[in-house]
C-alpha positions, 0 to 999 in steps of 0.5 A: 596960443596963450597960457590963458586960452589954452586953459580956457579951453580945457575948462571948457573941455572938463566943463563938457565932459562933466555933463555927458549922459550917463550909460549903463550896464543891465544887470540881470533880472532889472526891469527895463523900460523902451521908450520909442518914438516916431515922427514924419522923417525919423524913428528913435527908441531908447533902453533906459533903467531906472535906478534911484529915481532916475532913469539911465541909458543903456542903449539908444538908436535913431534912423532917419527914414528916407523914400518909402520908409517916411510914407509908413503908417505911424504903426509899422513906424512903431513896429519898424523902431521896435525891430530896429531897437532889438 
């Protein structure tokens, strides 16, 4: 490799790294907000603080649902997420 490739790739790398999601700490007594989602194949839920408007993760979860877990009704997907999340 060249000098001019190696540092294209670590501007792209830097570039990156820049743009990653921010994740937070809680701290005590902030109000918290849980978002959940529930599709046919997969369930996700999110722990996000809000801080000088704007909303920062702190914790995140997906499953992918697979054989009996896709045939759920969409509540007991919501109660599954929720169970999941905690």
């Amino acid at each position: 490799m060249c000098d001019k490739e190696v540092d294209d790739i670590c501007q792209a790398l830097k570039a990156f790294l820049a743009h990653l999601p921010k994740i937070a700490n809680p701290i005590p007594r902030e109000t918290l907000l849980l978002y959940l989602a529930a599709l046919e194949q997969v369930v996700s839920a999110v722990l996000v603080v809000e801080r000088a408007k704007e909303q920062i993760t702190i914790y995140n979860v997906s499953n992918a649902l697979a054989g009996d877990e896709a045939n759920y009704r969409l509540i007991k997907k919501f109660a599954y997420t929720l169970v999941m999340a905690s």
